[in-house]
C-alpha positions, 0 to 999 in steps of 0.5 A: 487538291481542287480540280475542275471535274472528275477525269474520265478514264478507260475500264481498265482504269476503273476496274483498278480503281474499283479494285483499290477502293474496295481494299482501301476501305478495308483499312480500319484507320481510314475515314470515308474522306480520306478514302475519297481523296487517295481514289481521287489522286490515283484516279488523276493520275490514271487519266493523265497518263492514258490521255499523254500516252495515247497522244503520242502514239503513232497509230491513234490507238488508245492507250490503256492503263495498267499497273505494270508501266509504273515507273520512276521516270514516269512519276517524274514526269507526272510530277513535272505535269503537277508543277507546269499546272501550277499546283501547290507543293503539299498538293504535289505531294499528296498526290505522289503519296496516294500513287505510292499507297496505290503502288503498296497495293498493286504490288501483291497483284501484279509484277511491276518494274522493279524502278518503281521502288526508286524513290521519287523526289517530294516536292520542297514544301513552303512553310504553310501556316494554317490559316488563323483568324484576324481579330475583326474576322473573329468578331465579324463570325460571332456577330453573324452568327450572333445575329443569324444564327440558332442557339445550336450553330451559335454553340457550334461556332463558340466551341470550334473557335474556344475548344480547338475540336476536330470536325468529326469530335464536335459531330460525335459530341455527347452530352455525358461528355460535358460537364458545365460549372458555374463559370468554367466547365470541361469537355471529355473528348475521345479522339480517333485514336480512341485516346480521351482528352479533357477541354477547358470551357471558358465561360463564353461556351459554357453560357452557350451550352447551358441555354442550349443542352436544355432544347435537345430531345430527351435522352438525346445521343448526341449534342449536334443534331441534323435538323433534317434527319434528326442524327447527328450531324455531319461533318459536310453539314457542318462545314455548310453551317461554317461557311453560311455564317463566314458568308455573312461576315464576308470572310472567304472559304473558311471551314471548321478546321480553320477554326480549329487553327485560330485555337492553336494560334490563340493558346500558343501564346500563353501555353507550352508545347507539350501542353497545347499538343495534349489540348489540341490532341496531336500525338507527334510535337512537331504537329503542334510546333507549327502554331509556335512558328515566329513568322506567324504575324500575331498582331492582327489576332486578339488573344482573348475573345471578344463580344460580336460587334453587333453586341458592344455598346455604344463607341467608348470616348477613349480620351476619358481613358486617358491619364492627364498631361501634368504642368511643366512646374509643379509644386512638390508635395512629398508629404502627400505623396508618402501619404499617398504611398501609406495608403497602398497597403489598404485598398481605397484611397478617397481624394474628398474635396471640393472643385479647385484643390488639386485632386487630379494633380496630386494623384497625376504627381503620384502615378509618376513616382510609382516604378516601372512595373505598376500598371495604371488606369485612369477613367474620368467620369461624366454625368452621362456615366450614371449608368450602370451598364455604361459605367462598368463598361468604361471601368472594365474597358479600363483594366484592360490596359493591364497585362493579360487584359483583366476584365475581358470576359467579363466585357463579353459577358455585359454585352451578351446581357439583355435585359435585367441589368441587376445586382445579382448579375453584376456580382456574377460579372464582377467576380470573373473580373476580380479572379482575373485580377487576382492572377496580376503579378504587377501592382496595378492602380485604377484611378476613378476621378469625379465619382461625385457624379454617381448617384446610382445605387446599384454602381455604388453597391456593385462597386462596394461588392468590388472594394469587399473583394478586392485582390492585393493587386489592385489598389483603387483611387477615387477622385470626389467632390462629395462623400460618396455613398459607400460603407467608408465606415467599415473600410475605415475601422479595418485600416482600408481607408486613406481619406484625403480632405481638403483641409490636408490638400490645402497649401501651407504658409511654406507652399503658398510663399514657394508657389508663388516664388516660382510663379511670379518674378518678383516676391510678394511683401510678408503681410500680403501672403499673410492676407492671402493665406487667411482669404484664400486658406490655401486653396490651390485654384485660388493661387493659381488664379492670383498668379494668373492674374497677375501676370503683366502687371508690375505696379503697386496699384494693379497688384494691390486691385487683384489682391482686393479682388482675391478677398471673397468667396471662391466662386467671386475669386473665380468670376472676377478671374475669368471675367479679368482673363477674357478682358485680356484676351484678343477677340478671336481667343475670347470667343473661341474660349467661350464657344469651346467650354461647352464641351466636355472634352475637345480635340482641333476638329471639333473645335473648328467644327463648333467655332467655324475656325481653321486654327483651333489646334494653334489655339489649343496650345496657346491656350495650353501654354498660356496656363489657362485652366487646359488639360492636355489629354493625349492621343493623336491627334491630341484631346483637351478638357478645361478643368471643371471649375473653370468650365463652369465659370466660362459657360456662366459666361458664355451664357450671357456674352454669346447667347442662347442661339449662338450657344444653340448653334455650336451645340448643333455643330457640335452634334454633327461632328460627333455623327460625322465621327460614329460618336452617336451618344455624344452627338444625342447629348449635344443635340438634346442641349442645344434643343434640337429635337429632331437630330436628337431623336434622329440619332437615338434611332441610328443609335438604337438600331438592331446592329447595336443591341447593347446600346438598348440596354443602357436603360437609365440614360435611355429614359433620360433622353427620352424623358427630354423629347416632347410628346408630339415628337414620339408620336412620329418616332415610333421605334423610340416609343418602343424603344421608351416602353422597354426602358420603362419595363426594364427599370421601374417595378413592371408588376405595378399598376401605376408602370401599366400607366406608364407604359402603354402611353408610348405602345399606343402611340407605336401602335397607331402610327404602324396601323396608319401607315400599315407595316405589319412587320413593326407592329407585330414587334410592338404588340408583342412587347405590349404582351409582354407589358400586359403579362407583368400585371398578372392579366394573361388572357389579355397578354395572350390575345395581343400575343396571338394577335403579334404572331398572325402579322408578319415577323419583323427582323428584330426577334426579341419581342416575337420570341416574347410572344411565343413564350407568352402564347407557350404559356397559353397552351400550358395553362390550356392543359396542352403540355406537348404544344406548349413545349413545342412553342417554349423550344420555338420562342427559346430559339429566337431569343437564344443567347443574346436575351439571356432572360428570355432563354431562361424563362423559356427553361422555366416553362419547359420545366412546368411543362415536365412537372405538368408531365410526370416527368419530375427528374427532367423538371429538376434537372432544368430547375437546377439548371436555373439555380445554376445560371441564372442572373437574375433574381426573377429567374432564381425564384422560379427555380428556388419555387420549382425546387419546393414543389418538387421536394413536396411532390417527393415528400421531402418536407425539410428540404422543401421548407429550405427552399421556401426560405430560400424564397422569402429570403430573396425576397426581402433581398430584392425588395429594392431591386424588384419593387414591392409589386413584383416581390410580391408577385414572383416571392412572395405569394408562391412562397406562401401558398408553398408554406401552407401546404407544408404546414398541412403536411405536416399537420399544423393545420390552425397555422395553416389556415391563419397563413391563408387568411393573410394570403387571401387578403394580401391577394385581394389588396393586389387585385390578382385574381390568380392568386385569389383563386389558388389561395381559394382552392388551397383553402378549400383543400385545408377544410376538406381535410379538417373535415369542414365539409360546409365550408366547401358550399361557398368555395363553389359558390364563390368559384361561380361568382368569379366566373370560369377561370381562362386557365384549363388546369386551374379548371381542373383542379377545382374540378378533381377537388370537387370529386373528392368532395363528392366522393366524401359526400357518398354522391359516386356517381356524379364523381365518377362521371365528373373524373372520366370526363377530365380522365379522357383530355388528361391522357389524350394531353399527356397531363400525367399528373393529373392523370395519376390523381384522377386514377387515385379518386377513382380507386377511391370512389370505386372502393367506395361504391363496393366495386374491389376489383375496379378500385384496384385496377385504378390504384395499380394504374396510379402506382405504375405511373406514380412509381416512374418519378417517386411521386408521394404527396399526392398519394398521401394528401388522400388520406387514411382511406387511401392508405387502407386501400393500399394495405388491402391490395398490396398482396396483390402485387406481382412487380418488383418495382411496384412493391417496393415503391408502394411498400415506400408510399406505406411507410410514408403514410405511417409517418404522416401526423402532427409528429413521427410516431415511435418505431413500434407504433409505426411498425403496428401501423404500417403491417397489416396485422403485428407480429405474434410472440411466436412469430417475432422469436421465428423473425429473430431466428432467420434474421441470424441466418438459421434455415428452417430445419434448425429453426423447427429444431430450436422451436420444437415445432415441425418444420410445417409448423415453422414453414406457415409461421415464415409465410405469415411473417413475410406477410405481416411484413410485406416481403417475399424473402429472407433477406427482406424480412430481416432488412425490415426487422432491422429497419423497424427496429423490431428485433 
């Protein structure tokens, strides 16, 4: 109940209301809020009654409250105040509800009149339903949030609006509640009650917490945090983050609950009571009953989510959606139409036959013989959909005709898609589109006309992926002039294929006499249809443009000169019909006709537009009526389209009758009307074919605007459009010069040197008009993309100096390329060996690409895990690898994790699973070749697969392959002129030979190092410089190794490399070992085990060798830490096992103990092993039990245990009893 401000009252008031606080507080099932509010009411009512009683006092005194003058007729008339001040009923009653609970405690207190414990009459209620979102509303939140927000309030809102919690549940989220799947996911949540429930997660949400759990701090308590206190956040807080975002979206006072009620609206639709009380965790029925409530006005809500506005792409032309309008007479074709039916059984029917023979008629015919349950949908494809993205857009956009909407989230998940448009991505979109079909109850049919016009490969592989997979309830039609590159073969040999060609759509003798019966009024002779049939052979558009032509004649002579006419090929029937049919026409007609048939599909007022008439709907059913090749399409007001093969004869036509400035001049029009209608893309298309640059670009700005990100990424018509402006042109248009760049990059193979060429031509020409015209802002964006250009190529120093540069201007809205820049610059500290800054600049540039820019988030969780790996912190790194593994969309992403992944398992010595993971690699490798380009395979796959491979062979002591592998390795770098890779090839060649003992090989590694000059990379430094101390250390020159290793041991602990720490701490125990310094080695190898032992590290100990080993042995005794013994009792066992092959248990044995065990002491060993004490093994023996006690202790030695149940798990290991 809202008031102005909080009453005053006298002390005796507030002394009561002090009172009643401090018991209600005492409750254990009230919150803070609901204590506040039961105060509030009591304290209103406290107020009134001083403020009337004192007023109707005779002598001016001041009128005091107490609880004794509480009765009924009070509280009536405290109700009927209530009502004059206009309050709501609910508010009325919870008023009177808190006096009564305030009643309940004064009670005990104090003796009140016994008329209170009349009731009070509650106000009727009106039926209240809570409030829900309209669909717009929802959409306008998720743009604003989408486009303002933090990965953390994005998620937030995806949660309150998808999982119906409550204010205090989200706040008090952990992240062990939340268990996230590939596309579904499920929240544990604990009520207030203390009562769990689990939640679905649709795909949407899980998306969301997949790229935001990543961010939290380590071993972070709660999902939400406050980003002032760092705690969880709290339920004001949230309800500010709540209303900041519906402010943006202009919706008025909504909070979280509100969205909590848009849940319970949306489900109730599609879910029992009982089950929605469950999910919604209402313990009485009736609480739930409201959202079933059948006044609720649902038409305005959508009940499946939507992507933000801000995302969808450009606006869909809907006639194209549309089912053509079929002719008042048509020949039946029952024949087909069986055919036709047959083919339902399988799963593609493929209509294949040139212009004219009646494909969209015989499927049209079809579709209305089909019963009322079948669903249809109909998409008719243009050239300008030879884009992948667009194409399954409108595909997608089309099943949504079906019951229940099938292809919806896969909708929002194209739109959230940013960059990388691949196969990968779009298996992973379509396989939520196909298990959505498969719950389709009804038969549904999806009509593809004019797929002759893809040629993309990846929607004919992606499509391929669809027809593999494809659920018995959809049955898919394909409409096609040419043989459409898809594996009809395979589809034919499994009975999935009906093909219908031309030749079984022709017209037989029978259907031409009976075509052309019902079109002319009078028969034609025997021999003329005879002549007809063998000129024509059956062509359907050919009789129908006879009986056109024929129409108004009655002589034997004008029918005799059409006939001859009717004796060509197609295309001069087809001339001589269209120049025959506009010869007929009156003037205004003719014109219209030929100004119209330069648009694809028409409707009355872009008719008028382009012809300058104000008749065009009378003229389109003139037109319509008059049979003249006019395709009804529907809708209202209605849409058109001339059948293509008479279109393209007109625009012959229109060509040479109209002119190219008239044509010019109704292209033009054309354009404005589509601007004027919100129809950019089309207006762009017009606007390119009439030459009109400048319009052109014009649009393509508005187009590709920051509130339109999805357009953006339509890349392959981006470059087509681009591709027509002239140069001059770009260089005053430098958003599309950009716009240009990022279309390049995100098609051709960006790792190649000849795409850099490309490239960088448009960034130059942005970068100097934004320097001229000094706006910081945009050419902070464009340098920053420009980073991103550079960092493909492999040249991260430049990349990081444009970045550096980007970051000092001024940021421009746009974020996208800035959260580039940050990444880049992230990198930069990580390879300068600053994991702690590079971690906080990965959280910062993760932060602004967020969910929208799904790569960019995932790349960031990539560094993120290099950073943990930099760290020591393998768990954490593998956990983000498999995050990655997990959700990524793109093979770029899967090989980082799939790298990431092999790293670790050499790290933990676990060579089989690392060898997986290589495979893994290459695998994708070879998958990707034609999706990435060679250059970037290479670059992401290839090269780290194989510097991985060596290492493994060098594990596994394979050392001649090794060094082969290498040998390819550092020619293939060479040839891609990457000096990166030449250098880790370089290091790992110098590793090779100083474990072969190849100590003069080494000489001209330095030398060459020297030549290549100082790598920008600290860590790369690094490690050249640790392995030149084991160099040293080899060479017997300690001292210079000693020096070398403390000088990087200081900035390795001071920078957290933990990592590099532990391998500094384990060549300085060796180099001290070998200086005769016993008690500085062991302190340098106990550090190295304690910071080894926390994460499992093993390689690293094992790649020091035998001498390391030794050391190990001669101080395990030493170890006091349980933890430390085990784990360095794990390292002794690994070390036994290193060689070219595993050697027997017996010899793994003799090498792991420090001496092997006597007969004795093996009879002593197999004694306790079975339980014996030493008493009865002295017995046993005949020894004292002082002799047997000593021979225990040398056991525990030898075997390196402390007790008996250790040496009798080691016995058995070991297989030595």
């Amino acid at each position: 109940m809202k008031r102005a401000s909080i009453p005053q009252v006298s002390a005796a008031g507030t002394q009561t209301l002090r009172a009643f606080e401090e018991w209600m507080r005492a409750q254990e099932d009230l919150s803070p809020a609901s204590v506040r509010n039961y105060v509030s009411d009591v304290r209103h009512f406290i107020a009134w009654y001083e403020q009337e009683a004192s007023g109707a006092a005779e002598d001016d005194r001041c009128v005091l409250f107490s609880p004794q003058i509480i009765t009924t007729s009070l509280l009536r008339r405290y109700r009927a105040f209530l009502q004059q001040s206009m309050q709501r009923p609910a508010s009325i009653n919870r008023a009177l509800s808190s006096i009564k609970r305030y009643i309940q405690w004064a009670c005990p207190q104090h003796p009140l009149n016994s008329e209170t414990s009349m009731p009070v009459l509650r106000m009727e209620e009106e039926i209240m339903h809570q409030r829900h979102l309209s669909g717009q509303e929802e959409q306008a939140l998720l743009a604003a949030v989408t486009t303002y927000g933090t990965p953390r309030d994005r998620t937030i809102i995806l949660l309150l609006l998808y999982t119906g919690l409550r204010a205090n549940e989200l706040c008090r989220l952990k992240p062990e509640q939340i268990v996230l799947g590939a596309e579904k996911g499920q929240l544990y949540v604990v009520d207030r009650g203390h009562k769990t429930r689990n939640v679905p997660l649709n795909a949407i949400v899980c998306q969301a917490l997949a790229n935001y759990l990543p961010t939290l701090p380590i071993r972070s308590t709660w999902v939400f945090l406050s980003e002032k206190t760092h705690e969880a956040l709290s339920v004001r807080a949230l309800g500010y983050i709540v209303k900041k975002y519906a402010d943006l979206a202009g919706i008025a006072d909504l909070s979280p609950r509100d969205l909590r009620h848009c849940f319970g609206y949306r489900l109730a639709e599609t879910m029992s009571l009982p089950e929605l009380a469950r999910l919604m965790g209402h313990d009485s029925l009736e609480t739930t009953r409201r959202y079933f409530a059948p006044s609720v006005q649902r038409a305005s809500r959508v009940p499946a989510p939507h992507p933000p506005a801000a995302l969808l792409p450009a606006p869909l032309l809907i006639p194209k959606l549309r089912l053509p309008r079929l002719a008042a007479s048509l020949l039946a074709r029952p024949n087909l139409l069986a055919r036709m039916e047959q083919g339902r059984q399988g799963k593609l029917t493929l209509l294949l036959a040139p212009a004219g023979f009646g494909k969209t008629t015989l499927v049209r015919q079809w579709i209305d013989t089909q019963s009322s349950q079948t669903q249809t949908a109909w998409l008719s494809l243009d050239p300008e959909d030879d884009d992948p993205m667009r194409f399954w857009h409108y595909v997608l956009t089309a099943c949504t005709f079906f019951e229940d909407k099938p292809g919806s989230s896969a909708l929002t998940e194209l739109a959230l898609e940013q960059s990388f448009f691949t196969l990968p991505f779009l298996k992973t979109l379509l396989t939520s589109f196909l298990n959505e079909l498969a719950q389709q109850t009804l038969p549904c049919l999806l009509i593809l006309e004019d797929y002759h016009v893809i040629t993309s490969s990846q929607i004919h592989e992606s499509l391929t992926f669809v027809l593999d997979h494809l659920p018995p309830s959809l049955h898919l039609v394909m409409l096609s002039r040419a043989e459409p590159l898809l594996p009809l073969a395979r589809w034919r040999a499994r009975g999935e294929l009906l093909e219908l060609g031309a030749s079984d759509l022709r017209f037989s003798p029978a259907e031409i006499a009976a075509f052309l019966q019902q079109a002319l009024p009078a028969p034609l002779p025997v021999e003329t249809l005879g002549s007809l049939e063998t000129h024509l052979e059956g062509w359907p558009a050919g009789l129908r443009l006879l009986t056109l032509a024929l129409q108004g004649k009655s002589q034997p002579e004008e029918i005799a000169q059409v006939l001859a006419a009717f004796t060509g090929s197609h295309r001069y029937v087809l001339d001589y019909f269209v120049l025959d049919v506009l010869s007929t026409q009156p003037e205004g007609r003719r014109r219209f006709l030929l100004q119209t048939s330069l648009l694809g599909r028409m409707t009355p007022s872009l008719c008028n537009a382009v012809s300058g008439r104000e008749d065009s709907a009378q003229l389109l059913r003139e037109v319509e009526r008059a049979g003249l090749f006019l395709q009804a399409l529907g809708g209202e007001p209605p849409w058109y389209r001339y059948h293509a093969l008479f279109a393209e004869a007109l625009q012959e036509e229109a060509r040479q009758r109209l002119g190219e400035e008239e044509m010019k001049l109704c292209l033009e029009r054309a354009s404005g009307w589509y601007e004027q209608q919100g129809m950019l893309a089309e207006g762009i298309e017009a606007a390119l074919a009439a030459r009109i640059w400048v319009q052109a670009a014009s649009l393509m700005e508005r187009l590709l605007n920051v509130q339109n990100r999805s357009a953006m990424h339509e890349y392959a018509t981006l470059l087509r459009w681009l591709e027509l402006l002239p140069a001059q042109l770009l260089e005053a248009h430098p958003a599309l010069c950009l716009k240009y760049a990022t279309a390049l990059l995100f098609t051709l193979d960006r790792s190649s040197p000849a795409t850099l060429a490309l490239v960088e031509g448009p960034l130059h020409m942005a970068e100097r008009f934004y320097e001229r015209s000094a706006e910081w802002e945009k050419l902070s964006e464009v340098l920053s993309c420009h980073a991103e250009v550079v960092r493909w190529q492999d040249d991260l120093p430049q990349a990081i100096r444009l970045a550096q540069r980007a970051l000092q201007l001024p940021p421009a809205p746009q974020t996208r390329w800035r959260g580039a820049s940050v990444l880049i610059v992230g990198m930069g500290e990580l390879y300068a060996g600053r994991p702690e800054a590079a971690r906080r600049l990965m959280l910062e540039g993760q932060e602004l690409f967020g969910i929208p820019v799904a790569e960019y988030s995932m790349r960031g969780t990539a560094m993120l895990a290099e950073i943990s790996l930099l760290q020591g912190e393998l768990s954490q790194a593998e956990q983000a690898y498999r995050h990655l593994l997990a959700t990524a969309g793109n093979p770029a992403e899967l090989a980082v994790a799939w790298r990431g992944m092999a790293q670790l398992a050499y790290e933990k010595n676990d060579i089989s699973a690392a060898e997986g993971h290589i495979r893994q690699m290459l695998k994708l490798g070879s998958d990707q070749l034609d999706t990435l380009g060679k250059h970037l395979v290479e670059a992401i796959l290839i090269c780290p697969a194989e510097l991985l491979q060596v290492r493994l062979l060098e594990a596994s002591g394979q050392l001649e392959q090794a060094q082969q592998n290498l040998q390819k390795l550092l020619a293939l770098s060479q040839e891609w002129q990457s000096s990166t890779f030449y250098r880790e090839a370089l290091i790992q060649e110098a590793e090779l030979n100083l474990v072969m003992g190849n100590l003069a090989a080494l000489e001209p590694w330095q030398a060459t190092c020297r030549q290549l000059g100082e790598d920008f990379r600290l860590i790369q430094r690094e490690r050249e410089a640790l392995l030149h101390a084991r160099f040293l250390i080899v060479r017997g020159e300690i001292p210079a190794a000693l020096e070398l290793l403390e000088r990087w041991q200081g900035d390795a602990h001071a920078q957290r490399r933990i990592r590099s720490e532990l391998e500094i701490q384990l060549l300085l125990a060796q180099a001290h070992a070998a200086n005769r310094r016993p008690a500085e080695a062991r302190d340098a190898l106990f550090a190295a085990l304690k910071l080894g032992q926390a994460q499992g590290f093993q390689r690293i100990f094992l790649e020091k060798g035998e001498a390391l080993a030794a050391l190990l042995r001669s101080h395990f005794q030493e170890l006091r830490e349980e933890p430390l013994i085990c784990y360095a009792r794990g390292l002794l066992a690994a070390f036994a096992g290193v060689g070219t092959a595993l050697p027997a248990p017996s010899q793994a044995t003799a090498t792991l103990m420090l001496e092997p065990l006597t007969p004795q002491e093996r009879r002593v060993l197999s004694l306790l092993a079975a339980g014996r004490s030493n008493p009865q093994i002295a017995e046993e023996l005949v020894v004292s039990i002082n002799t047997v006690k000593t021979q225990v202790q040398s056991v525990y030695r030898k075997l390196n245990v402390r007790s008996r149940w250790e040496a009798r798990e080691a016995a058995l290991s070991r297989d030595i009893l």
